[in-house]
Residue frames as a rotation matrix with the C-alpha (Angstrom) as fourth column:
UNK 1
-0.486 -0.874 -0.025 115.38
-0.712 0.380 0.590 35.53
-0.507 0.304 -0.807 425.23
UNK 2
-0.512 0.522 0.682 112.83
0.410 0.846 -0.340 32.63
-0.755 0.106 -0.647 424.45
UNK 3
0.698 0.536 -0.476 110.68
-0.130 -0.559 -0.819 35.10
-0.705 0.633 -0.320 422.51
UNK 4
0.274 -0.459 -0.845 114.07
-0.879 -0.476 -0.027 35.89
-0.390 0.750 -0.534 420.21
UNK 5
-0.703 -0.629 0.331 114.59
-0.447 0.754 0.482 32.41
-0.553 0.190 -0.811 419.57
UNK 6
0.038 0.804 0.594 111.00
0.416 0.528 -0.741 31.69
-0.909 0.275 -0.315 418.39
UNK 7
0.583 0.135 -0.801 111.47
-0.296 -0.883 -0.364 34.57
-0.757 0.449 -0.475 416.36
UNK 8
-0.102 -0.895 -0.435 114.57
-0.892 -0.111 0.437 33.33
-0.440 0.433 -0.787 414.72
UNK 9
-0.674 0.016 0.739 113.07
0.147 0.983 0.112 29.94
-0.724 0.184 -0.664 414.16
UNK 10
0.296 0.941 -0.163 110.34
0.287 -0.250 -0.925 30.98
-0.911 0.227 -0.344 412.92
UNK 11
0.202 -0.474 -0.857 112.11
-0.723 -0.663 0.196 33.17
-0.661 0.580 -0.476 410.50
UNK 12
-0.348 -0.508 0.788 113.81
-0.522 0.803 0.287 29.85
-0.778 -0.312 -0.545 409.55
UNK 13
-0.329 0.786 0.524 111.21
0.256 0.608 -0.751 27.91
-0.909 -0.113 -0.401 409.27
UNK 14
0.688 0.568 -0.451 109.50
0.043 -0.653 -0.756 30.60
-0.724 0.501 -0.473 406.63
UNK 15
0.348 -0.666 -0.660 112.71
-0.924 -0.364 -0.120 31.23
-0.160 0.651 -0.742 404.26
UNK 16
-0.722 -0.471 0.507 112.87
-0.270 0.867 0.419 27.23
-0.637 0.166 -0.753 404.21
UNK 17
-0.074 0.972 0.222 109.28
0.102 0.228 -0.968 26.87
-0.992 -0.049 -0.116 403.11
UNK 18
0.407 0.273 -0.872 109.80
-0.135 -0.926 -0.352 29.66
-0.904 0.261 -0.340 401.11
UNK 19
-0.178 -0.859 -0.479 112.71
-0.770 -0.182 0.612 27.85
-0.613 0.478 -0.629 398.96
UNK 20
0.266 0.315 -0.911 112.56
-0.720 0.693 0.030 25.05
0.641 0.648 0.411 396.58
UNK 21
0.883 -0.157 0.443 112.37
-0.284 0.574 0.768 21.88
-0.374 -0.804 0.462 398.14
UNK 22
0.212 -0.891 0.402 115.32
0.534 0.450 0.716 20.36
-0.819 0.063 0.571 396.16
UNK 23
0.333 0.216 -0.918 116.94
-0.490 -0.792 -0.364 22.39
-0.806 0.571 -0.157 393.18
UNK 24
0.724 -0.027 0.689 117.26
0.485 0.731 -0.481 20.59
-0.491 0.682 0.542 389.89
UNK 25
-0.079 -0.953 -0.292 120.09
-0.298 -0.257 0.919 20.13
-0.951 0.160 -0.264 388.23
UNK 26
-0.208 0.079 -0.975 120.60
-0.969 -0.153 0.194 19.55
-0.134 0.985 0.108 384.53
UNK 27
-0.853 -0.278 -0.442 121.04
-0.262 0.960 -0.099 15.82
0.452 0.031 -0.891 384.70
UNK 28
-0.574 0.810 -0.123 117.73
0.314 0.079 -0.946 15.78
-0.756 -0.581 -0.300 386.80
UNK 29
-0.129 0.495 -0.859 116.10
-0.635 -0.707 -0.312 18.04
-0.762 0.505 0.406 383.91
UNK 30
-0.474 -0.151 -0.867 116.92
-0.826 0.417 0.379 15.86
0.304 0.896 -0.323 381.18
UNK 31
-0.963 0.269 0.018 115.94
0.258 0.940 -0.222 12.82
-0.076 -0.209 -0.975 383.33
UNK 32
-0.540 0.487 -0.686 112.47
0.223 -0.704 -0.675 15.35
-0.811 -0.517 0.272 383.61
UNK 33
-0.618 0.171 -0.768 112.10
-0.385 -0.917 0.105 16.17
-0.686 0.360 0.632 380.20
UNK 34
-0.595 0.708 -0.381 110.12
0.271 0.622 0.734 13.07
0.757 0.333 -0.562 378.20
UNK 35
-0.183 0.952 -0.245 107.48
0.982 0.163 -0.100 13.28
-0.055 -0.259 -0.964 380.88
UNK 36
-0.576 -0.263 -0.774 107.37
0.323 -0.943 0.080 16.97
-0.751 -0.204 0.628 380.63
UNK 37
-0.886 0.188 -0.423 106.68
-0.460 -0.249 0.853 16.79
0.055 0.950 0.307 377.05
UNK 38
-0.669 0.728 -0.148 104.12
0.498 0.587 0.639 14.16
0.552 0.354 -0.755 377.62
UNK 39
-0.171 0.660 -0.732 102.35
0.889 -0.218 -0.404 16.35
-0.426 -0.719 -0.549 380.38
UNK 40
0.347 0.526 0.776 102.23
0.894 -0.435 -0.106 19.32
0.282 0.731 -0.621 377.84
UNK 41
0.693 0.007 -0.721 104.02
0.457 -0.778 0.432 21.74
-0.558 -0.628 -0.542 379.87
UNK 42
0.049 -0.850 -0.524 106.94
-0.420 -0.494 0.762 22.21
-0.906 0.182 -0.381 377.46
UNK 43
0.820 0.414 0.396 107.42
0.230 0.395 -0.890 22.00
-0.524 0.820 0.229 373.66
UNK 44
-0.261 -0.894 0.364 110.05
0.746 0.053 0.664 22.56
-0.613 0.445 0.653 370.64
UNK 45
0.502 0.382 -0.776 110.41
-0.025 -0.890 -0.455 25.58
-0.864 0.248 -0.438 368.99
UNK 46
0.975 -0.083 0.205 112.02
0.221 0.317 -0.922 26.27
0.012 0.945 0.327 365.80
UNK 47
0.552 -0.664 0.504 114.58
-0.813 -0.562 0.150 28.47
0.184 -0.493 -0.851 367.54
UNK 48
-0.062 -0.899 -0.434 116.42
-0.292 0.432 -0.853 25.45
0.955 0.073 -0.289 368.54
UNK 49
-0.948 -0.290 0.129 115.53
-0.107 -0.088 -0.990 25.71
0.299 -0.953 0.053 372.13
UNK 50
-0.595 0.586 -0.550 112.59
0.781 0.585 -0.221 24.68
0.192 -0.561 -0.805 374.39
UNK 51
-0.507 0.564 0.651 109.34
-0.282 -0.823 0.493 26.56
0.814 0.067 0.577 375.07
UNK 52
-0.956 0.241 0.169 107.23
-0.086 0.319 -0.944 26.80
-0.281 -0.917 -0.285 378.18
UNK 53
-0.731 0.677 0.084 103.67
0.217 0.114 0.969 25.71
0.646 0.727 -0.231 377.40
UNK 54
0.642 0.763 -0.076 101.93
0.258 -0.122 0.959 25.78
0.722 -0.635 -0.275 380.62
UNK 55
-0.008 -0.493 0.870 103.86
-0.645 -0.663 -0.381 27.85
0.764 -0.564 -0.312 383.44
UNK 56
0.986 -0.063 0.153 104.60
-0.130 0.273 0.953 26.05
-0.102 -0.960 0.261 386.89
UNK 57
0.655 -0.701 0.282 107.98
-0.614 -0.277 0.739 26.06
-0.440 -0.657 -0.612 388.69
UNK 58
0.305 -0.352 0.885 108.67
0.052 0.934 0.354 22.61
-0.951 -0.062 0.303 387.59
UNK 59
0.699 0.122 0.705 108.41
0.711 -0.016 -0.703 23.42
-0.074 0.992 -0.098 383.58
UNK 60
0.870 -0.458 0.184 110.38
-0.263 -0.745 -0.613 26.69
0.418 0.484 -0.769 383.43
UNK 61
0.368 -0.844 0.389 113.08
-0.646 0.069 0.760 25.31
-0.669 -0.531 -0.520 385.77
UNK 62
0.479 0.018 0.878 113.36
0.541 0.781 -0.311 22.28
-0.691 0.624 0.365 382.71
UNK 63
0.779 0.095 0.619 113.34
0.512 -0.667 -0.542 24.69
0.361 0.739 -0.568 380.05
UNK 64
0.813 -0.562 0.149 115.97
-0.582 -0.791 0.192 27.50
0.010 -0.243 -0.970 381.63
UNK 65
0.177 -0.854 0.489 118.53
-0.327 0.418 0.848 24.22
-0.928 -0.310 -0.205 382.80
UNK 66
0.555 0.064 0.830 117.98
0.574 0.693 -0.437 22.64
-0.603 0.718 0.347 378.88
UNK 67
0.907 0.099 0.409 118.25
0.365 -0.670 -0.646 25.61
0.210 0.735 -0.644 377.04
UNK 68
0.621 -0.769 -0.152 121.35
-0.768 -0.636 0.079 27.08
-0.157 0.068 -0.985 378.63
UNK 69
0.218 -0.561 0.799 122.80
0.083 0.826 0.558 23.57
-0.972 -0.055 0.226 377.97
UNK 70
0.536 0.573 0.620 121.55
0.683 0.137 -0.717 23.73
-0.496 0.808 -0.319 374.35
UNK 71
0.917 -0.395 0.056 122.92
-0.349 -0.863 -0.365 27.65
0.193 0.315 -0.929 373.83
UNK 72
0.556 -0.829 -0.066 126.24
-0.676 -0.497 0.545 26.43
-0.484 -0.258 -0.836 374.88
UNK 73
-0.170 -0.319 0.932 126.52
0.347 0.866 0.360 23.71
-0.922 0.385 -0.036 372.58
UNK 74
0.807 0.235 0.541 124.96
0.588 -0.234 -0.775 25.50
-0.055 0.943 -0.327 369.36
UNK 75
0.850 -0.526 0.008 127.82
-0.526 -0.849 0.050 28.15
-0.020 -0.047 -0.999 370.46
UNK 76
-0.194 -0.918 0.345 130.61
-0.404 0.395 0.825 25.59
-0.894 0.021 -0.448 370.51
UNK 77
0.196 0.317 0.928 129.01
0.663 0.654 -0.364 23.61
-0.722 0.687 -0.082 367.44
UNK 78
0.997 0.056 0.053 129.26
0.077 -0.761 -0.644 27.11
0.005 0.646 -0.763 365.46
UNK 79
0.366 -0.897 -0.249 132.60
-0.919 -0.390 0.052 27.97
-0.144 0.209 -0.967 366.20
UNK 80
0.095 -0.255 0.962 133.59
0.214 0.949 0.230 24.30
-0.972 0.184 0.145 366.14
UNK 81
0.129 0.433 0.892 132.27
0.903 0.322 -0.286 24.35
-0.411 0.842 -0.349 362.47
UNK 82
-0.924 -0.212 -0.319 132.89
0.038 -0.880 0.474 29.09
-0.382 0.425 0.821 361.66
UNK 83
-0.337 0.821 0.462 129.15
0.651 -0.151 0.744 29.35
0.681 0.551 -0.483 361.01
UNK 84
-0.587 0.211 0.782 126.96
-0.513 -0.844 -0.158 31.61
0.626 -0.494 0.603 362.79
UNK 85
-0.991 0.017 0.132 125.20
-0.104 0.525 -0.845 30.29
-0.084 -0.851 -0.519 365.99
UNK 86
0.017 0.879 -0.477 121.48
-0.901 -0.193 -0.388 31.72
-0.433 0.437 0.789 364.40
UNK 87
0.201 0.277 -0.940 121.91
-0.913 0.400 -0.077 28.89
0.354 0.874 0.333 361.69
UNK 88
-0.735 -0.452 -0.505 122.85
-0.263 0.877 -0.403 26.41
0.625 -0.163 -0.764 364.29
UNK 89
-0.700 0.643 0.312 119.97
-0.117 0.327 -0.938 26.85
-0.705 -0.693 -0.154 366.45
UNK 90
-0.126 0.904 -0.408 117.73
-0.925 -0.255 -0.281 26.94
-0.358 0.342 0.869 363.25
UNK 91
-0.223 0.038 -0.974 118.99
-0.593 0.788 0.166 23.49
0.774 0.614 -0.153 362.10
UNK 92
-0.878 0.210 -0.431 118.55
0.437 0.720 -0.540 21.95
0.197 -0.662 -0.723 365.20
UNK 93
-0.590 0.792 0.154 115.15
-0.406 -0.127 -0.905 23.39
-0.698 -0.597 0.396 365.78
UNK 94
0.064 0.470 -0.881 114.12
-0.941 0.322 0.104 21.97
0.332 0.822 0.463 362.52
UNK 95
-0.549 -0.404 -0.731 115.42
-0.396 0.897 -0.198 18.65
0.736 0.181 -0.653 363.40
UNK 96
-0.937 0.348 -0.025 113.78
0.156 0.354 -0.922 18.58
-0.312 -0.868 -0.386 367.33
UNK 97
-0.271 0.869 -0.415 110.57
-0.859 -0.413 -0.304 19.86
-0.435 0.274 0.858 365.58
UNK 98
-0.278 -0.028 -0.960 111.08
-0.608 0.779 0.153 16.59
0.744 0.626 -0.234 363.24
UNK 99
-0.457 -0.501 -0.735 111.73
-0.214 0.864 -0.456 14.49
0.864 -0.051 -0.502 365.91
UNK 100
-0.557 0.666 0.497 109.04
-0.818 -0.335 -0.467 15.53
-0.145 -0.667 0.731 368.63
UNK 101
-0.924 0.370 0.095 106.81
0.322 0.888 -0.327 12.47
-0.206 -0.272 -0.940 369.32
UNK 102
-0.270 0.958 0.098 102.84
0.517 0.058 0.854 12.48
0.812 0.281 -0.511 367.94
UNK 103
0.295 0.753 -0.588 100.89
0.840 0.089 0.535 14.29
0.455 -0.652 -0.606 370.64
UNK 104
-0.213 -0.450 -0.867 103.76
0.732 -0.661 0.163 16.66
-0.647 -0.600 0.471 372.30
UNK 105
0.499 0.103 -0.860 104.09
0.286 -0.957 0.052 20.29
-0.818 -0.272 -0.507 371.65
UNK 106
-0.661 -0.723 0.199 105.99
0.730 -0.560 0.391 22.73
-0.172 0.404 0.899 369.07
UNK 107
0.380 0.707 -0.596 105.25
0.340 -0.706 -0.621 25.82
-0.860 0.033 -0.509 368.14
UNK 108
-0.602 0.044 0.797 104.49
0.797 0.097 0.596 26.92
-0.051 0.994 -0.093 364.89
UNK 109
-0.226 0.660 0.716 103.53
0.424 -0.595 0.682 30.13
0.877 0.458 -0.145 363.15
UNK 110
-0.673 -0.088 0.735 103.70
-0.375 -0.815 -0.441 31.48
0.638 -0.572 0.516 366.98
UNK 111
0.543 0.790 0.286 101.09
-0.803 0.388 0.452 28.89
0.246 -0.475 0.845 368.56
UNK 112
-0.493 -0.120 0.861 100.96
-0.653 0.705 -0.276 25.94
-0.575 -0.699 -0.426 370.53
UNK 113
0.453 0.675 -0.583 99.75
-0.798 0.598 0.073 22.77
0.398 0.432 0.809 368.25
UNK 114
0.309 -0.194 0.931 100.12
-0.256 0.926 0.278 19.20
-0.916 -0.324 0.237 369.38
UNK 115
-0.606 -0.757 -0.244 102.30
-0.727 0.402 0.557 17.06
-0.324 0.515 -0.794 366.81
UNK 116
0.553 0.729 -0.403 100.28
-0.833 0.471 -0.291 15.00
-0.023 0.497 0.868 364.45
């Protein structure tokens, strides 16, 4: 009996470990996403939508919670407006590309460059 209970803690124990410690929520992301940029892990694409520069849990989990924010606004902003959603994510990726701070990320021409 003692044996099936270690077991079951254990078990526990492992599939906590195993999980994020806290999952982030959009409102967390956004609070996330200026130091992000400034730590280089994430950049602006032209696409309209965030890019992962350097891989770790913390970056793509930014990126995935932004972006599906993003896609469902360029999709209401299109129909809102009868344009196609393509030409809404290109005008706003022009614009975040504009508006990207000296030093941070975008990608361009398919590369990572830092912002002059």
């Amino acid at each position: 009996m003692k044996l099936t209970k270690f077991r079951l803690l254990l078990a526990s124990l492992l599939l906590a470990l195993s999980l994020p410690a806290m999952a982030m929520n959009l409102q967390q992301a956004m609070a996330a996403l200026a130091q992000t940029k400034a730590q280089g892990l994430v950049g602006e694409q032209p696409n309209g939508y965030l890019g992962v520069v350097q891989s770790t849990e913390h970056s793509e989990a930014v990126v995935k919670l932004i972006n599906d924010a993003r896609r469902a606004e360029y999709t209401r902003m299109a129909r809102q407006n009868d344009i196609a959603v393509a030409d809404v994510e290109a005008i706003a990726g022009q614009k975040a590309i504009e508006k990207t701070a000296s030093g941070h990320f975008i990608l361009l021409d398919g590369n990572w460059i830092k912002k002059r």
